[in-house]
N, CA, C and O atoms as CSV, one atom per row, in Angstrom:
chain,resi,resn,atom,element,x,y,z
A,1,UNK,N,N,14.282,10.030,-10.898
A,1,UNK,CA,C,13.674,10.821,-9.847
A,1,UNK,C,C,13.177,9.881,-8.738
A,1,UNK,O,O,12.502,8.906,-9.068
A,2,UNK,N,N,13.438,10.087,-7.561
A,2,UNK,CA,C,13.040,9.620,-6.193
A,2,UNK,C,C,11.255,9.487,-5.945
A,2,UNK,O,O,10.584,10.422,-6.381
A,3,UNK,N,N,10.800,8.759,-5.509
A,3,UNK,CA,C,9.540,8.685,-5.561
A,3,UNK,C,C,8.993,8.504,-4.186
A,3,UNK,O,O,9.327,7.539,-3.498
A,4,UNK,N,N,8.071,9.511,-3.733
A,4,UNK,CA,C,7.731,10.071,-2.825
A,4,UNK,C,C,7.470,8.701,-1.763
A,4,UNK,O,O,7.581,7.532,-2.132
A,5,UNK,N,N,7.095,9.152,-0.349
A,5,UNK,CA,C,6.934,8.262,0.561
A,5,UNK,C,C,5.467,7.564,0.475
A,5,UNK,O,O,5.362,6.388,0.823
A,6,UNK,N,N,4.255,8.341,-0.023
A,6,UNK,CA,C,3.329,7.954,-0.381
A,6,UNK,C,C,3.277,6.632,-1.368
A,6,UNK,O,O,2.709,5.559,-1.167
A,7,UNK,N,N,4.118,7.095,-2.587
A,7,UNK,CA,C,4.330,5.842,-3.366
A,7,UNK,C,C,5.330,4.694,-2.952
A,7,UNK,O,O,5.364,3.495,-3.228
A,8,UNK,N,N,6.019,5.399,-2.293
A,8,UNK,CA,C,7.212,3.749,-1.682
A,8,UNK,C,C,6.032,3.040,-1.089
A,8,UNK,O,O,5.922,1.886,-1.503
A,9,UNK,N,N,4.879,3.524,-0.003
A,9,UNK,CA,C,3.946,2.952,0.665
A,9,UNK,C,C,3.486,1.922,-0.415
A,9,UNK,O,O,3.672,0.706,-0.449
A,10,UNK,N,N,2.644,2.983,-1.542
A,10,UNK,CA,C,1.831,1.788,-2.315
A,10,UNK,C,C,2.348,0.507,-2.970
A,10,UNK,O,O,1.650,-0.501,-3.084
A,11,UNK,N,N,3.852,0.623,-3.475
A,11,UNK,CA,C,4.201,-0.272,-3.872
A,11,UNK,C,C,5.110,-1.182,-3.329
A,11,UNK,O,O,5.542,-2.066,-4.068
A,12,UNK,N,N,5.648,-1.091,-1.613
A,12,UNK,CA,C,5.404,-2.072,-0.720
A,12,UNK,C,C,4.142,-2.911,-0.157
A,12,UNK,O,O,4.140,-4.024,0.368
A,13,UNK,N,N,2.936,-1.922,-0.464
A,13,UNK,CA,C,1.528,-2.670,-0.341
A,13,UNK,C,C,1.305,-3.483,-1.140
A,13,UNK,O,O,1.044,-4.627,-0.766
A,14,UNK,N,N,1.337,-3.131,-2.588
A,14,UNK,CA,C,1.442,-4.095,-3.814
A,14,UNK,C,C,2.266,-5.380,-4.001
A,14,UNK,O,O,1.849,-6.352,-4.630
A,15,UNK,N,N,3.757,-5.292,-3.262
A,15,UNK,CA,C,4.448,-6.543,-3.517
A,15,UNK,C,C,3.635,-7.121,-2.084
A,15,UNK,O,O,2.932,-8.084,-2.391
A,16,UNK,N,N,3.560,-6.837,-0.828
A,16,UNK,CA,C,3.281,-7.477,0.290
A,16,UNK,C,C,1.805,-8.124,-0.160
A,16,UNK,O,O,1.470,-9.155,0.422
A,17,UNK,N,N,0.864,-7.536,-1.219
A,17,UNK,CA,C,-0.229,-8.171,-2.024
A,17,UNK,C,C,-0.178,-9.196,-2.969
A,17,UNK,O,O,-0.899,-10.142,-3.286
A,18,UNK,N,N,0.529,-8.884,-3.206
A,18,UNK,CA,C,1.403,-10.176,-4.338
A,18,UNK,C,C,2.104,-11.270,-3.403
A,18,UNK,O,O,1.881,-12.404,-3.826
A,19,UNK,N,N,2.647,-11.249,-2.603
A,19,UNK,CA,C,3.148,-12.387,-2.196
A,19,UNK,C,C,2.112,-13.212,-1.258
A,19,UNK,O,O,2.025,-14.437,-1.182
A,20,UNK,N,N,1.235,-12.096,-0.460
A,20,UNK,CA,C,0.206,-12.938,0.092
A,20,UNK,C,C,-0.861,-13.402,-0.964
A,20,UNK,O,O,-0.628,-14.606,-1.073
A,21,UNK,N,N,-1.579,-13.192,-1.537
A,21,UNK,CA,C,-2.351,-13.790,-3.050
A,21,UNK,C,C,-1.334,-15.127,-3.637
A,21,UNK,O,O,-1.905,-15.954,-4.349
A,22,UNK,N,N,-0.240,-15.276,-3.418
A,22,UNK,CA,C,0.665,-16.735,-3.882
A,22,UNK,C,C,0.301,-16.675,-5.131
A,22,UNK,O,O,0.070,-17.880,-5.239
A,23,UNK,N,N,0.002,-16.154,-6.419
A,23,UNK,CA,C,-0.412,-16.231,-7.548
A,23,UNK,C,C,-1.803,-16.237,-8.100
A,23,UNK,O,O,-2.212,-16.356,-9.254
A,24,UNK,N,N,-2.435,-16.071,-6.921
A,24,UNK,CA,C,-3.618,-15.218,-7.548
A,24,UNK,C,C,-3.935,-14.138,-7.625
A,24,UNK,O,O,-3.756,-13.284,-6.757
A,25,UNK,N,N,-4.714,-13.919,-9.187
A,25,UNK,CA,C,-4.243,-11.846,-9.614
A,25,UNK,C,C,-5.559,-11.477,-8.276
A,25,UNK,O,O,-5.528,-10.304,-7.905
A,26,UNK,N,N,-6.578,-12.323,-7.626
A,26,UNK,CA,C,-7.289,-11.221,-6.869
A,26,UNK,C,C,-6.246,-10.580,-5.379
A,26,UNK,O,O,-5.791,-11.265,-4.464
A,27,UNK,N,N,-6.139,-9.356,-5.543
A,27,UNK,CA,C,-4.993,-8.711,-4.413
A,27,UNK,C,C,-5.727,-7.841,-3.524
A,27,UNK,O,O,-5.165,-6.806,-3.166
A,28,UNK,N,N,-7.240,-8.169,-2.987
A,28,UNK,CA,C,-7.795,-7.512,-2.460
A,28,UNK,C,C,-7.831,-8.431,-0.764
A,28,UNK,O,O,-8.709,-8.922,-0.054
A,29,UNK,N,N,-6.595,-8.304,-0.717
A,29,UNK,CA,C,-5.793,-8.894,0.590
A,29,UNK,C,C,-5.553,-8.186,1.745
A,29,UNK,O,O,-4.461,-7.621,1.804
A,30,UNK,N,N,-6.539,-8.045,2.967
A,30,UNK,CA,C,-6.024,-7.434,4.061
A,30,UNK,C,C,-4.441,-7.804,4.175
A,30,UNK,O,O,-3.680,-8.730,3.894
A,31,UNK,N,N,-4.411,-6.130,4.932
A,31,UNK,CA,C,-2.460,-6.132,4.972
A,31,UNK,C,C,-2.312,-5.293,6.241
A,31,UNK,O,O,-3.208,-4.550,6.642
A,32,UNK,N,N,-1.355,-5.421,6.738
A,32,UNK,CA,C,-1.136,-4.880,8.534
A,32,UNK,C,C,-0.236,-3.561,7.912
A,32,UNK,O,O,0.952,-3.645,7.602
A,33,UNK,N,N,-0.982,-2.458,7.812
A,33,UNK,CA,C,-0.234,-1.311,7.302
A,33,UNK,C,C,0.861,-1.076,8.187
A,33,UNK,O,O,1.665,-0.290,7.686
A,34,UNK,N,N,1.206,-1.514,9.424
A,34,UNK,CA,C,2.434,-0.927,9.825
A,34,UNK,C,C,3.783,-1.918,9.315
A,34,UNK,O,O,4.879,-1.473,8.975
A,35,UNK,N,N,3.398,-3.321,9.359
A,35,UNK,CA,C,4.624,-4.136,8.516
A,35,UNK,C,C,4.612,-3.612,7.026
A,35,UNK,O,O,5.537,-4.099,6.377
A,36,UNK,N,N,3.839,-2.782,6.344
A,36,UNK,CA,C,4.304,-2.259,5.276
A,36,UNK,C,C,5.170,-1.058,5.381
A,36,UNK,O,O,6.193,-0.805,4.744
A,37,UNK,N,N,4.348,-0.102,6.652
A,37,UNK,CA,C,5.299,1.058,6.621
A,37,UNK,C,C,6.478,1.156,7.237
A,37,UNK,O,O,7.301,2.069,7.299
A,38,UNK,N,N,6.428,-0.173,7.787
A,38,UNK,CA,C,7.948,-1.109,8.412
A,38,UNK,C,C,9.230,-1.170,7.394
A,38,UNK,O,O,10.386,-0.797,7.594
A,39,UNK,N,N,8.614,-1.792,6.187
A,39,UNK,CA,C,9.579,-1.945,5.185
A,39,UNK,C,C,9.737,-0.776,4.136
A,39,UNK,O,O,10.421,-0.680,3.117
A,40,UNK,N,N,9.060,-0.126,4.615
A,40,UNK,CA,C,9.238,1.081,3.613
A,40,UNK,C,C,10.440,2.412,4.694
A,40,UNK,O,O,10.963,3.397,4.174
A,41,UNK,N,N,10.558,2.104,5.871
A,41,UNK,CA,C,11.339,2.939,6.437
A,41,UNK,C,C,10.506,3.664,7.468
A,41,UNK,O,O,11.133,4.348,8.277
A,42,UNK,N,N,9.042,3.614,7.573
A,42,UNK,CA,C,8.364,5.003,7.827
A,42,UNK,C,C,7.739,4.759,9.473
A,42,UNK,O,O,7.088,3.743,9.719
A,43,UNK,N,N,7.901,5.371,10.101
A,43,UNK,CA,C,7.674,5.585,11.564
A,43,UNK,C,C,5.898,5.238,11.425
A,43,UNK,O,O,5.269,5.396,10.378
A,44,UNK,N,N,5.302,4.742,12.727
A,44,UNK,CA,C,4.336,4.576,12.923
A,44,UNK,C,C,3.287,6.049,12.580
A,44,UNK,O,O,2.339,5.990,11.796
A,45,UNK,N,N,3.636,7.166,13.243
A,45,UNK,CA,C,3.077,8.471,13.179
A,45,UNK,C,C,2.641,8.589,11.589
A,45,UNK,O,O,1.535,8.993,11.233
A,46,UNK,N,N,3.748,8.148,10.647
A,46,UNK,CA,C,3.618,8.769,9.415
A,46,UNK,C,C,3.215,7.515,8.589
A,46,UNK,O,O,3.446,7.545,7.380
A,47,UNK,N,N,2.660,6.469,9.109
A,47,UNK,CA,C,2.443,5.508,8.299
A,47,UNK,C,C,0.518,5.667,8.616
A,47,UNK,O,O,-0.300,5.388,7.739
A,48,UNK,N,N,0.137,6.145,9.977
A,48,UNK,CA,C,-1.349,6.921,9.864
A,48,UNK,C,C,-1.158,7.900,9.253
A,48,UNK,O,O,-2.049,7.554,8.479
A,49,UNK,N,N,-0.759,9.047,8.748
A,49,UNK,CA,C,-0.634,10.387,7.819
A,49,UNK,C,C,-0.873,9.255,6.445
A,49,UNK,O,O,-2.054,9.219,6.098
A,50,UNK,N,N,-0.237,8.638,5.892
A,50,UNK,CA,C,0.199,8.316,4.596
A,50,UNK,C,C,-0.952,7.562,4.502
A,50,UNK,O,O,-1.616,7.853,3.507
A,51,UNK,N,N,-1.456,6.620,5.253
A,51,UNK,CA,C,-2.785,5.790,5.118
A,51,UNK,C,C,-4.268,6.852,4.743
A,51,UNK,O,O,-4.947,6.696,3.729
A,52,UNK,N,N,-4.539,7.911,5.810
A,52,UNK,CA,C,-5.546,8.771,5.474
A,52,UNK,C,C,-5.288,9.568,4.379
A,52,UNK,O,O,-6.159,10.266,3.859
A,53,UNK,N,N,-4.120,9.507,3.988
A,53,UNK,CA,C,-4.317,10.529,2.859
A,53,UNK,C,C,-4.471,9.473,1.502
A,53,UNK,O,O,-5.374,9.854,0.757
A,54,UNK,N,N,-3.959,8.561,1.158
A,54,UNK,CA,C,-4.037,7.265,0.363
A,54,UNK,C,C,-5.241,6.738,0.463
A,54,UNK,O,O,-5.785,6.289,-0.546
A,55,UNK,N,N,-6.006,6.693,1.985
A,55,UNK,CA,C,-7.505,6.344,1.779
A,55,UNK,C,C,-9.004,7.509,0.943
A,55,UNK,O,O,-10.062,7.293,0.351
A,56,UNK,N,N,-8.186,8.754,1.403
A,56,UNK,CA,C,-8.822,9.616,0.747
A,56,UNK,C,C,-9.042,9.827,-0.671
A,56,UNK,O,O,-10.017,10.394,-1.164
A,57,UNK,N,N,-7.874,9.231,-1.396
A,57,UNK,CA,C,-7.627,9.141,-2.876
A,57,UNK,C,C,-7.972,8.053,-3.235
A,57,UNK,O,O,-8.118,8.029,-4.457
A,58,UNK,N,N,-8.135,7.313,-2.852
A,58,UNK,CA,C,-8.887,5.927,-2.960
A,58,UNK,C,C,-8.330,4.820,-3.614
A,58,UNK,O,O,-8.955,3.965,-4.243
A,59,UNK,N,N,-6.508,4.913,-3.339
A,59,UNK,CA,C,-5.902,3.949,-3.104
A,59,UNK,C,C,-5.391,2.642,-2.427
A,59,UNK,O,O,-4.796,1.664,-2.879
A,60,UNK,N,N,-5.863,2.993,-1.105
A,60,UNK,CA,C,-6.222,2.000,-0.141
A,60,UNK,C,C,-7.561,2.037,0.337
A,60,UNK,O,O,-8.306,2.983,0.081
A,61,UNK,N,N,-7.937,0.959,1.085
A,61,UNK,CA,C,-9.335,1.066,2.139
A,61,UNK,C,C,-9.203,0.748,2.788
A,61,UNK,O,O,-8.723,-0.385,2.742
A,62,UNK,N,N,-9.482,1.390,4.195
A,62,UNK,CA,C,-9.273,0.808,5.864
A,62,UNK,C,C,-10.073,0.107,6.070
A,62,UNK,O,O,-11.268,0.380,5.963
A,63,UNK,N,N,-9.463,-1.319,6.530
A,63,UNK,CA,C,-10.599,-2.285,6.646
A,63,UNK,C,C,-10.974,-2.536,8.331
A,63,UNK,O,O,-11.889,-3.260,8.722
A,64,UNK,N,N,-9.891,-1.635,9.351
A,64,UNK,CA,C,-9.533,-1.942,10.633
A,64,UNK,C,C,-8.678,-0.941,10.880
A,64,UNK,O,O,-8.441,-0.058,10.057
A,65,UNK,N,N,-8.077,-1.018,12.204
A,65,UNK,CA,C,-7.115,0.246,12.709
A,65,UNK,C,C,-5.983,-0.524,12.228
A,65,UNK,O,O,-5.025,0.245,12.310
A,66,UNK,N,N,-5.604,-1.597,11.785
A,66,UNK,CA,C,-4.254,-1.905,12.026
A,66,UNK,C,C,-3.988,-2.545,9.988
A,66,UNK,O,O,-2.905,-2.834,9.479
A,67,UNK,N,N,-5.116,-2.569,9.425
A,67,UNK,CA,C,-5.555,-3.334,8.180
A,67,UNK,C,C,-5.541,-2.172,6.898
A,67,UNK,O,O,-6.078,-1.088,7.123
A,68,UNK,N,N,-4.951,-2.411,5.629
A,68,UNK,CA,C,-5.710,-2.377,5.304
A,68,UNK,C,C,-6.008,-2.875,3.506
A,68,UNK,O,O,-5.638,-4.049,3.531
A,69,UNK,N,N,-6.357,-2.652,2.393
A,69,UNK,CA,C,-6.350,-3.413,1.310
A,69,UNK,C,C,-6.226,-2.231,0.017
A,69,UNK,O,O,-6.814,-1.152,-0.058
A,70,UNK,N,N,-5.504,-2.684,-0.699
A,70,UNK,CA,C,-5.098,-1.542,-1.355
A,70,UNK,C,C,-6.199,-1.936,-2.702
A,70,UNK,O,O,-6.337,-3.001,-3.304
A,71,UNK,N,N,-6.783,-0.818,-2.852
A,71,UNK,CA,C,-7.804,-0.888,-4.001
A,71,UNK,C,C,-7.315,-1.139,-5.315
A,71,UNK,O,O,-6.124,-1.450,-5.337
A,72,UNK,N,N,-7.972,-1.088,-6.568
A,72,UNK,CA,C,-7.952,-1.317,-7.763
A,72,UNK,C,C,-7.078,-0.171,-8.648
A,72,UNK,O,O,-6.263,-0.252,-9.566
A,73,UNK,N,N,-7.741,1.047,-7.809
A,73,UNK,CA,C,-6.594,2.039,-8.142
A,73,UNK,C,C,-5.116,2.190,-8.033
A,73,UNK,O,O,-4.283,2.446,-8.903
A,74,UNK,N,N,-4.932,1.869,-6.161
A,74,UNK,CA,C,-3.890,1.554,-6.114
A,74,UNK,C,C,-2.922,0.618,-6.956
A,74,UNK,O,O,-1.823,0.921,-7.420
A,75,UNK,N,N,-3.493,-0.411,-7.028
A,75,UNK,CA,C,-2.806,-1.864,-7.865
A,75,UNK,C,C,-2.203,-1.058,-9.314
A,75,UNK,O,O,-1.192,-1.435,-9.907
A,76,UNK,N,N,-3.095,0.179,-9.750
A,76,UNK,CA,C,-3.101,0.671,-10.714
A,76,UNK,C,C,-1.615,1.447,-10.514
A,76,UNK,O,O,-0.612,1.271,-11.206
A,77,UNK,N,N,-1.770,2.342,-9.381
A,77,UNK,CA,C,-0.904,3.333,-9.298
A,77,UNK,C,C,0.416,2.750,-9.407
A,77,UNK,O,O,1.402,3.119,-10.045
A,78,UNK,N,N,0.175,1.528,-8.466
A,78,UNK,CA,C,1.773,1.081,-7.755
A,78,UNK,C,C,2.091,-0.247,-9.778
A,78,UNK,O,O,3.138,-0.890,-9.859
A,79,UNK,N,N,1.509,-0.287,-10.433
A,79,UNK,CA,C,2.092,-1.174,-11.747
A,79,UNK,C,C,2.620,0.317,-12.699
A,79,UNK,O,O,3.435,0.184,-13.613
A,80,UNK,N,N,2.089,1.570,-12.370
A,80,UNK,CA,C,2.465,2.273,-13.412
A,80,UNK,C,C,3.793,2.907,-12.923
A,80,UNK,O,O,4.745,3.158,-13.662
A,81,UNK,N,N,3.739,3.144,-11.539
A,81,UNK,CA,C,5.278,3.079,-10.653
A,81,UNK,C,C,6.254,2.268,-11.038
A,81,UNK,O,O,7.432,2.619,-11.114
A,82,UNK,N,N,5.843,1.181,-11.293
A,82,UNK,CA,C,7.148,0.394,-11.403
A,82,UNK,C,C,7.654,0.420,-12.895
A,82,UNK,O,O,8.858,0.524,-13.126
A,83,UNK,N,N,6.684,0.319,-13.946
A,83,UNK,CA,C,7.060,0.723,-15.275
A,83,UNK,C,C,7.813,1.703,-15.446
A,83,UNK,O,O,8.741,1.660,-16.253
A,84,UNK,N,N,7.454,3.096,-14.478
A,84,UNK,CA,C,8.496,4.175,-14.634
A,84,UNK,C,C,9.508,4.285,-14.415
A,84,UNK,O,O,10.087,5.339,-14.680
């Protein structure tokens, strides 16, 4: 099954967290949400939709208009994504 645009988000946030951390597990790494929603395919318009609704669930946190750091949950969401 195809996995929604919300989750392609989180777990382009997660690897773009992982590679900036260079091997350290802390991944509470400002990230330029539009080079994520860059690589995920997703137009600027819908990469603010996908951020407020992901911040609301408390997968990411806006750290700035252009920032932002994907929480503990997220890290959560986007490792049980990839197992699936």
């Amino acid at each position: 099954m195809g996995k929604t645009k919300d989750e392609q988000f989180v777990l382009c946030a997660y690897e773009a967290a992982l590679h900036a951390a260079g091997g350290s597990e802390d991944l509470q790494i400002p990230l330029n949400k539009y080079a994520i929603g860059s690589k995920c395919g997703l137009a600027q318009r819908g990469v603010d939709a996908i951020c407020k609704q992901l911040s609301r669930s408390n997968f990411v946190k806006r750290v700035s208009d252009t920032e932002i750091i994907l929480t503990k949950q997220g890290e959560e969401l986007a490792q049980t994504l990839l197992k699936g």
